[in-house]
C-alpha positions as CSV (number, residue, x, y, z in Angstrom):
1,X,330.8,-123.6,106.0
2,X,328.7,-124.9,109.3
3,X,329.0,-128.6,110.7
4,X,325.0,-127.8,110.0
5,X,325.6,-126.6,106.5
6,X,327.7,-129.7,105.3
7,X,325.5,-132.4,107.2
8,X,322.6,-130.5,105.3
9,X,324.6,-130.9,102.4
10,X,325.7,-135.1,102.9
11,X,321.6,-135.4,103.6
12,X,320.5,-134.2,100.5
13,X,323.1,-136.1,98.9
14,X,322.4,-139.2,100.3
15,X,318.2,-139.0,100.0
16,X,319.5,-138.4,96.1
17,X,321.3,-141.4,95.8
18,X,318.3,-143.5,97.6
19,X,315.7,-141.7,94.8
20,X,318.1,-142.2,92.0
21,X,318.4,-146.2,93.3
22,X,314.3,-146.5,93.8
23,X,314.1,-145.3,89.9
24,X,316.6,-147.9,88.7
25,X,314.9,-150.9,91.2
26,X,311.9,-149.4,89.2
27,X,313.2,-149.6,85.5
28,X,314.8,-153.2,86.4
29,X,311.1,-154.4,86.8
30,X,310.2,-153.1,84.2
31,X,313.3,-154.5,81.6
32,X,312.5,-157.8,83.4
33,X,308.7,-157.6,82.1
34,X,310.0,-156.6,78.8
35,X,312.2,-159.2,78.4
36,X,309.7,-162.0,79.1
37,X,307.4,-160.4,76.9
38,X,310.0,-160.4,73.9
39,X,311.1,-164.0,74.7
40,X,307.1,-164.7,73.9
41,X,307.4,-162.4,70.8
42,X,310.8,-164.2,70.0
43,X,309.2,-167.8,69.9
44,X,306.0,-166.7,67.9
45,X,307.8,-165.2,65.3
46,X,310.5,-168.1,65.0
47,X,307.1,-170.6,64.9
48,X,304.8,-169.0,63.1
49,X,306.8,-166.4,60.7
50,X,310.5,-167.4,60.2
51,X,311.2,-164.5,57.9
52,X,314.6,-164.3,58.8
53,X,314.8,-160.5,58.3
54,X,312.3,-159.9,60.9
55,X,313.9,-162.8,63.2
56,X,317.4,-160.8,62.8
57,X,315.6,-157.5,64.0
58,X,313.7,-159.6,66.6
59,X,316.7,-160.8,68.0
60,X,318.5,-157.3,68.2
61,X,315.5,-155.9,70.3
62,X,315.9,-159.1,72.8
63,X,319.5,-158.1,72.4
64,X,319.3,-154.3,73.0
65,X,317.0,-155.1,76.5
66,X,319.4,-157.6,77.8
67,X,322.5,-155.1,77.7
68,X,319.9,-152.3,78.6
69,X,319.4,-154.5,81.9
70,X,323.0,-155.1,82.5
71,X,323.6,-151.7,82.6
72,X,320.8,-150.8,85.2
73,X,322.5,-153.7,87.5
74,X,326.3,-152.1,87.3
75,X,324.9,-148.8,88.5
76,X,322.3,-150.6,90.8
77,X,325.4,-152.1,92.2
78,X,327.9,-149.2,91.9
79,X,325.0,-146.8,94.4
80,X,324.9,-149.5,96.4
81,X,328.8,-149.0,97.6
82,X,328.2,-145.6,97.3
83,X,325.4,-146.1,100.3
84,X,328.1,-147.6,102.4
């Protein structure tokens, strides 16, 4: 292979990582809109409903986003020393 070829190669790679990292800043907006919008959700049904079946399956949704999120920032962070 070229010196051409490979830097060819480490560009594509590297505009990639920089799409793949614009998606996930993208999807961490979004979780973060979701989450206040369950935390409102959360507090109606605990006021207004207390049925404690539904409040069990309220809280797993709040749950499921907040590990959801987590995970977006480990591999936010993990491209990020991949950048360097």
């Amino acid at each position: 292979m070229s010196n051409e070829e490979i830097s060819e190669k480490k560009k594509n790679v590297h505009n990639c990582i920089h799409s793949l990292e614009a998606t996930i800043n993208r999807l961490s907006f979004w979780w973060m809109l979701n989450w206040h919008n369950n935390g409102v959700l959360f507090d109606f049904f605990l006021i207004v409903l207390f049925k404690p079946p539904l409040l069990i399956f309220v809280v797993g949704i709040a749950w499921f986003h907040f590990q959801f999120g987590t995970i977006l920032c480990h591999l936010h962070t993990f491209l990020r020393y991949c950048m360097i």
